[in-house]
N, C-alpha and C positions, 0 to 999 in steps of 0.2 A: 504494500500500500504506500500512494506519495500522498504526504501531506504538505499543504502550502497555508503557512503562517506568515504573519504580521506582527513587526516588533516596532514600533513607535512610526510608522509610515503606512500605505496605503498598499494596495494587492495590486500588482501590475498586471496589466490585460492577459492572460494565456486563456488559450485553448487546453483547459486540462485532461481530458481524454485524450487529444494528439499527444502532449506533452507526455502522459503519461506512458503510453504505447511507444514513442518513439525515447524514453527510458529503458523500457523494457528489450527493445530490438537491439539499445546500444549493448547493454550487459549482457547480453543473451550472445552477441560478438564474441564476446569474451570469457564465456562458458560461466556466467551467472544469471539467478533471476534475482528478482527486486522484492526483497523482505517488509522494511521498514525503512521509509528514505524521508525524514522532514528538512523541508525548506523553509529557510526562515528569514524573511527578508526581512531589513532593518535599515536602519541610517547609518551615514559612517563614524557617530559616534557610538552607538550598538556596537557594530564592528568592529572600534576600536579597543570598547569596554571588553568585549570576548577576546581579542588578540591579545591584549593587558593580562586580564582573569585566569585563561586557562593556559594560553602558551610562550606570555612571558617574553612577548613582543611589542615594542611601545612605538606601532606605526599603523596607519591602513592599509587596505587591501580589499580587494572585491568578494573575496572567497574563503572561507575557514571552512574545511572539511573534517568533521571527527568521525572516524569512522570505527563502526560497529562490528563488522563484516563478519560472518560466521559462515565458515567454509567458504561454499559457492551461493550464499545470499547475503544478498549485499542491504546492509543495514547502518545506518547514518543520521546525523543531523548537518544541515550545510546550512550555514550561515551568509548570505549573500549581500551585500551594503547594497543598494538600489541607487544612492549617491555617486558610489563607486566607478558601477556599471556605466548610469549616464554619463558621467563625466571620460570617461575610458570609448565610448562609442563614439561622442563630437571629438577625441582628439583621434580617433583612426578613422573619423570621417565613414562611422555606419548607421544606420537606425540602431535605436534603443534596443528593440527588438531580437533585432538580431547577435547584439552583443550579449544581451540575457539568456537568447538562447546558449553560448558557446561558453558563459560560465554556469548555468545551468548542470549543462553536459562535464565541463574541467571538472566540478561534483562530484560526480557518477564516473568517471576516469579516474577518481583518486581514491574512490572507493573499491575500484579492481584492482588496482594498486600502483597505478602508473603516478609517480614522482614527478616535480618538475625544481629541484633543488639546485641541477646543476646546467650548464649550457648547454650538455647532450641531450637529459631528460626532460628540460626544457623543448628543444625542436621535438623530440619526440612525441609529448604531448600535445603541441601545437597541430603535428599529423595526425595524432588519434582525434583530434579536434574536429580539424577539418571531415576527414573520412566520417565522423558523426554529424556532422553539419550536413553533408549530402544527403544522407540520409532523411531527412527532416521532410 
């Protein structure tokens, strides 16, 4: 089941049936299904109070994945700044939309266990990105 919460901001338009289905298609790549996945959109002072609290990082970011994962189901909370996002979509010149979807999906990528710590695993992810973005 995906859950889609609100921490001190407003639910951004999706489609959650697609959204949901095209979850399940991306993991399903990667030889899991989809447990228990909450989303939790918030602002980037939300996001920065979770980056602070639990991992002891004093900066923003779009995306805090803790993941749950038990075997091959994939179980999570993602925390997503909605601030973040927009702000990251006008500087690479995309719709809101479409950038939400690709941190959405980095979510669900970090809960199969794909990393993006370092330059390598970084492009990597970028490609498993992509390749889930097509799919949409």
């Amino acid at each position: 089941m995906v859950n889609y919460i609100c921490q001190d901001t407003s639910m951004p338009a999706l489609d959650e049936r697609r959204v949901n289905r095209w979850i399940r298609a991306v993991a399903a790549d990667y030889g899991f299904t989809v447990g228990n996945i909450n989303y939790i959109f918030c602002s980037d002072e939300r996001e920065l109070e979770v980056n602070r609290q639990f991992l002891g990082h004093d900066y923003y970011t779009d995306v805090i994945t803790f993941d749950y994962t038990a075997g091959t189901t994939l179980n999570g909370d993602i925390f997503i700044s909605l601030d973040t996002v927009r702000s990251n979509a006008e500087t690479v010149g995309v719709p809101f939309e479409d950038e939400l979807r690709r941190i959405i999906i980095h979510g669900v990528l970090h809960l199969t266990g794909q990393g993006d710590k370092t330059p390598e695993t970084k492009t990597q992810m970028t490609a498993k990105e992509e390749k889930a973005l097509a799919k949409w």
